[in-house]
C-alpha positions in Angstrom: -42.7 -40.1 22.2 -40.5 -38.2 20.0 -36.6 -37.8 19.9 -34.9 -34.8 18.7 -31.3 -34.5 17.5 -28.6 -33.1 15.7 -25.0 -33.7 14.7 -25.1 -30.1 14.8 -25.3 -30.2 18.7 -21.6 -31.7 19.5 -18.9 -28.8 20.2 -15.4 -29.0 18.5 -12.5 -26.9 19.0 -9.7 -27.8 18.3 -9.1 -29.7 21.6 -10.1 -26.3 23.6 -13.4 -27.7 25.1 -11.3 -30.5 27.1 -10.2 -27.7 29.2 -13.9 -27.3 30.7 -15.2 -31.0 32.8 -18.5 -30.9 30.2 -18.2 -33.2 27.8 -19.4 -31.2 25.0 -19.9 -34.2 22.6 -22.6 -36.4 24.7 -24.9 -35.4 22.3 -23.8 -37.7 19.4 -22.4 -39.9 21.8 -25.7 -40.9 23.3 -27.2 -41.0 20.1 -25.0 -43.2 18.6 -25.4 -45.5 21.6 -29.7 -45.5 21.0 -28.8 -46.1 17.4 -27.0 -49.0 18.3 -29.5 -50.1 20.6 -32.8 -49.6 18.5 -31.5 -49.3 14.8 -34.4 -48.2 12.2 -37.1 -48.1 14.9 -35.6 -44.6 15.5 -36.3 -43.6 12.5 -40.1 -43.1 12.8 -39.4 -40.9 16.0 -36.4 -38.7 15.3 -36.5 -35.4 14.4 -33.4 -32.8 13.7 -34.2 -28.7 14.1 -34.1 -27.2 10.7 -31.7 -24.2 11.4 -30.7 -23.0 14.7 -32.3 -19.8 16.2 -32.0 -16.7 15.1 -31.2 -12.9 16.7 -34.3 -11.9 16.6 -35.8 -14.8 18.4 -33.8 -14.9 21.1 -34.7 -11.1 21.5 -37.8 -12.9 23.0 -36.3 -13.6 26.2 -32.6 -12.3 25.9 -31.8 -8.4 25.9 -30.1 -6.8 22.7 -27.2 -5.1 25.0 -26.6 -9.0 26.3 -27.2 -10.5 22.8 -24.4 -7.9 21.7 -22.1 -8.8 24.7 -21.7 -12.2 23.3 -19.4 -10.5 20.4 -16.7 -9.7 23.0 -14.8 -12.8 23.4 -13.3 -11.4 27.0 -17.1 -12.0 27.9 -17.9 -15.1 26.2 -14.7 -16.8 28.0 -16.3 -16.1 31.6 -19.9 -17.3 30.8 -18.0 -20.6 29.3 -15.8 -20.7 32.5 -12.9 -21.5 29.5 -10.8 -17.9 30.0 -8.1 -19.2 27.1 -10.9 -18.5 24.5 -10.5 -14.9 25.2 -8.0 -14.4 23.0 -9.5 -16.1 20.4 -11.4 -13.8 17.4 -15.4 -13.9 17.9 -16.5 -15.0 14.9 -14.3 -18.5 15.4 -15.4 -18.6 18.9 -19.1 -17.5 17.6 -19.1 -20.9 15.1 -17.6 -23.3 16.8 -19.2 -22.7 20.6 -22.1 -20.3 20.4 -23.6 -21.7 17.4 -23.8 -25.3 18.2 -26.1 -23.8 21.1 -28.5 -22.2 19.2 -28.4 -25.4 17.3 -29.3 -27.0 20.8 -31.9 -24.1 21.6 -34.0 -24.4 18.4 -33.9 -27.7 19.0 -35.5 -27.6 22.3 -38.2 -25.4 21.6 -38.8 -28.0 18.6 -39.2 -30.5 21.3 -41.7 -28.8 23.2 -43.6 -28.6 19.8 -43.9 -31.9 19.6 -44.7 -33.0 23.5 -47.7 -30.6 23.4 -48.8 -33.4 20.0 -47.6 -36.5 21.4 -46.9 -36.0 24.9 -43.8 -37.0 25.6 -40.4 -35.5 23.9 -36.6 -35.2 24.6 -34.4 -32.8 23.4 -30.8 -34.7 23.7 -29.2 -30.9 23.9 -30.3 -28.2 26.0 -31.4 -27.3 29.7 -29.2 -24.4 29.8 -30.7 -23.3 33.2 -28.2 -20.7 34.2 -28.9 -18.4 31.1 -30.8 -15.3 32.1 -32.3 -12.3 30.4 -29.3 -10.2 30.3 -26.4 -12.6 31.1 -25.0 -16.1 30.4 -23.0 -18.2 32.7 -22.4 -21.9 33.6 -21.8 -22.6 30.3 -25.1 -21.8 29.8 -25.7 -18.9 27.3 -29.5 -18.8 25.5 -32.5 -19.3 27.3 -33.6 -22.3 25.4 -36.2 -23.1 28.3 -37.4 -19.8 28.4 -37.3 -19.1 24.7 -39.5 -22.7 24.4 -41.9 -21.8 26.6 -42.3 -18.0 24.9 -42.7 -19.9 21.5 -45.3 -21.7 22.2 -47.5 -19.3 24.2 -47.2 -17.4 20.9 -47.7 -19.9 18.8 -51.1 -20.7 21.0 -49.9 -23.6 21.5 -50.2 -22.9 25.3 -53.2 -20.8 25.8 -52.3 -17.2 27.9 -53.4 -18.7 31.1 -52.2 -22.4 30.8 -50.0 -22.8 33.8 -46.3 -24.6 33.1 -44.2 -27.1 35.8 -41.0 -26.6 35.5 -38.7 -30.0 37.4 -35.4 -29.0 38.1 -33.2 -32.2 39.3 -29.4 -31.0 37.6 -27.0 -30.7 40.6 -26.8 -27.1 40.3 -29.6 -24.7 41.7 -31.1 -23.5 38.3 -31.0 -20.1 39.2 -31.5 -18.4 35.1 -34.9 -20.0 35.1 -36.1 -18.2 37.9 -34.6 -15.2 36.5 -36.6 -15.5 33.5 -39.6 -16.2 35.0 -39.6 -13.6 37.7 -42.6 -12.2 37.8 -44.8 -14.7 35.8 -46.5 -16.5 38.2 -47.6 -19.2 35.7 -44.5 -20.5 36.0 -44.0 -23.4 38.9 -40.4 -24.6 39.7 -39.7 -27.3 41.6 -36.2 -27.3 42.5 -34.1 -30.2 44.0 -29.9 -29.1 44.3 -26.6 -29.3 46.2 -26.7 -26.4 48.1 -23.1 -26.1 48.4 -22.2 -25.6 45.5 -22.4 -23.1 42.5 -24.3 -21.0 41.8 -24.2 -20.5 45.5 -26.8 -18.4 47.2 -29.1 -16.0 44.6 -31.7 -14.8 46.8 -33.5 -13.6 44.2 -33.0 -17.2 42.3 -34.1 -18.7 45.4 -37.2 -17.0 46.6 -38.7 -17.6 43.1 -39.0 -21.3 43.8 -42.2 -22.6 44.4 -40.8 -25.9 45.8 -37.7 -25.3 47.6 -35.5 -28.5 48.0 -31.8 -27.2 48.6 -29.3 -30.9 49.7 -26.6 -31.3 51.5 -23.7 -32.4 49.3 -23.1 -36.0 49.4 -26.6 -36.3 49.7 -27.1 -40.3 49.9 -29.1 -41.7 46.8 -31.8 -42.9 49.3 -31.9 -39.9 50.8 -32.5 -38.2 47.5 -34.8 -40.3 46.3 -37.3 -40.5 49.0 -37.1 -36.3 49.2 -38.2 -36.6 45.6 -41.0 -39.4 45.9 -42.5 -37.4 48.6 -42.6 -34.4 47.5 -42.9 -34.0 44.1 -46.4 -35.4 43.6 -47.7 -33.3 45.9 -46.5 -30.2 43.7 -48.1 -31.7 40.9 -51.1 -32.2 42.5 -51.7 -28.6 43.6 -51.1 -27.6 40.1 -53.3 -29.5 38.6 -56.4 -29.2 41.7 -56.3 -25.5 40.8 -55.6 -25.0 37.0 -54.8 -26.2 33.4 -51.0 -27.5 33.6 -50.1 -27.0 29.8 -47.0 -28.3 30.4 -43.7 -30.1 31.5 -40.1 -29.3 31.4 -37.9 -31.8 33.3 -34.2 -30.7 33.7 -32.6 -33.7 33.7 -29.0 -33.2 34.9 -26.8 -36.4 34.9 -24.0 -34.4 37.4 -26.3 -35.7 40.8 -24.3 -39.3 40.0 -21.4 -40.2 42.1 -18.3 -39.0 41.4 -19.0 -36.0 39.3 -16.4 -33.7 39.8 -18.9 -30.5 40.1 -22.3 -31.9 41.4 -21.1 -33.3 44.8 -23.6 -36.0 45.0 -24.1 -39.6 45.3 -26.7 -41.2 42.5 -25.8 -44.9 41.0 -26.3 -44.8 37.0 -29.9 -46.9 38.2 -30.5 -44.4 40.8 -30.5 -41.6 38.0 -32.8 -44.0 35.9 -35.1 -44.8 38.6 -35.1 -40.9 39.0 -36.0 -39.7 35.6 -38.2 -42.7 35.2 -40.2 -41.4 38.3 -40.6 -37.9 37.1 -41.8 -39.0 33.5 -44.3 -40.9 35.1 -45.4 -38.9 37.4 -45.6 -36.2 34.7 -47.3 -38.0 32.2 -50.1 -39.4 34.4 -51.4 -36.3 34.9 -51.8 -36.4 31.2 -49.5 -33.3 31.4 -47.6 -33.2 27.9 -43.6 -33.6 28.6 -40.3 -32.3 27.2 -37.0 -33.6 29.2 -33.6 -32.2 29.0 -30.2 -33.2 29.5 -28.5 -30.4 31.1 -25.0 -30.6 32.9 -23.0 -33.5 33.8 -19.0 -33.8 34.1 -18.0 -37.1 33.8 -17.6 -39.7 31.0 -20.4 -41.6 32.0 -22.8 -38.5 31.1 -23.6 -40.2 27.8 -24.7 -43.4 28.8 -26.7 -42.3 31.8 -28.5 -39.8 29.4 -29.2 -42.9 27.1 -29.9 -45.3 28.9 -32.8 -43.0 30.2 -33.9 -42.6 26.6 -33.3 -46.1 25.6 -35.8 -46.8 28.7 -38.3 -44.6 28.2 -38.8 -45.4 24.1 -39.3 -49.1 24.7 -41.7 -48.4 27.1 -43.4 -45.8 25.5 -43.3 -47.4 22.0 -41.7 -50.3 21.6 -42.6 -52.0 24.9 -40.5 -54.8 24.8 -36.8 -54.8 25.9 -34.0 -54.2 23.2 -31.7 -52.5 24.9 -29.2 -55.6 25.6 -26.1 -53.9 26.3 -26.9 -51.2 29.6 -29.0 -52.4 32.6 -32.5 -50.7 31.6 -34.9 -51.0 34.8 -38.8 -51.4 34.5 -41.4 -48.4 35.9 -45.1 -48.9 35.7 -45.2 -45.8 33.1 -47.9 -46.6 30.2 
């Protein structure tokens, strides 16, 4: 397993990003709480992106006339969902929001560089799922799935034909994905989501989804669960009966626990565990190579349910004994 991270990811300005529910400095919180938890043991595992990426990258996926719409703060402030920004000159707005992003999107295509070597990696950034081709929104700007997936087909990392699952379990129907991957039909999504609530209904979005799972809000964690034991590995199973699966991206969202002010449904912090838990597994036991994102989540307890998935998932992975002293880490039958 590998662990990728920045300082570079956390957003700061000047009290502005309060304004918007996402707390915009998870990143380094989480981090610092697996620090605390594992120490020097990290070391070995931890990576950082070099840079973030570049325009003419993200002309891979993203069109120049939307790449060039990001200069015009008016249009940055909607996609953000934070309209004081507006007034604020672009190239502030540019380093202190935008940037941090394309921190977060080098380092997820980074990741999947290193789950296609050692099977297994998290980003602790990224899953901006609402991103498309020609538009940002949802606080989600750049493609970083899309743009991950491009890089390593070109890369040949993933051969032309290799055939990719894509596990969406944030909150919010990840409608940018299926915009991206429109017509490529190697591409499987599997999407599990509050149906009442943003991005509401994209029939587009919607009909590009292989496996279809919209939830009533308040969707009891039993409820959710068993929808996603019993359907999920039969997804994974028809992909892999009928083709190379070259890989995994699981969108992790933390915003299906209860009491998110935005995701409207009802997960305990060991429900989300036993969630992302189930999905690695599942994943990885089909010998499919993994990368797992953090995507969106609105309270303060964001951080420690993104970590104590982490936390989980490297002492079973690696360290296989139980460190992690301070957050109630559950077992899975994963190695």
């Amino acid at each position: 397993m590998r662990l990728v991270y920045s300082p570079h990811y956390d957003i700061r300005f000047f009290g502005l990003e309060r304004l918007h529910p996402f707390d915009s400095r998870k990143y380094s919180r989480a981090w610092k709480l697996l620090r605390g938890w594992f120490g020097s043991r990290l070391r070995g595992v931890t990576m950082a992106p070099t840079r973030p990426i570049r325009r003419e990258e993200l002309l891979a996926v993203h069109t120049a006339a939307y790449l060039d719409r990001l200069r015009q703060s008016k249009y940055v402030a909607g996609a953000l969902e934070l309209p004081p920004v507006r007034y604020l000159p672009h190239r502030v707005l540019d380093w202190c929001i935008l940037r941090p992003m394309r921190w977060a999107t080098m380092g997820t295509i980074v990741a999947a560089a290193e789950a296609m070597e050692h099977g297994l990696a998290v980003n602790l950034s990224g899953g901006y799922h609402h991103a498309k081709p020609d538009g940002g929104e949802g606080f989600c700007i750049y493609s970083d799935i899309g743009l991950a997936i491009d890089r390593l087909r070109r890369d040949g990392r993933l051969q032309e034909d290799d055939r990719v699952a894509y596990i969406d379990l944030d909150a919010h129907q990840g409608n940018g994905v299926c915009h991206v991957f429109r017509t490529d039909n190697r591409v499987f999504i599997f999407d599990m989501y509050n149906r009442e609530i943003y991005p509401g209904y994209d029939g587009e979005a919607r009909d590009r989804i292989d496996c279809n799972l919209p939830l009533a809000a308040n969707c009891h964690e039993t409820d959710y669960l068993r929808t996603l034991k019993s359907r999920l590995p039969g997804f994974l199973d028809s992909l892999v009966g009928s083709g190379k699966v070259g890989l995994g991206i699981f969108n992790a969202g933390t915003d299906v626990y209860q009491g998110d002010p935005l995701g409207g449904l009802n997960l305990s912090a060991a429900g989300v565990l036993e969630r992302d838990l189930f999905v690695i597994e599942q994943l990885r036991s089909r010998e499919i190579p993994t990368v797992m994102l953090p995507s969106g989540g609105y309270t303060r307890m964001s951080y420690r349910l993104i970590a104590a998935s982490v936390g989980r998932l490297l002492e079973l992975s690696l360290f296989q004994q139980d460190f992690c002293k301070d957050w109630p880490c559950q077992g899975s039958n994963l190695l």
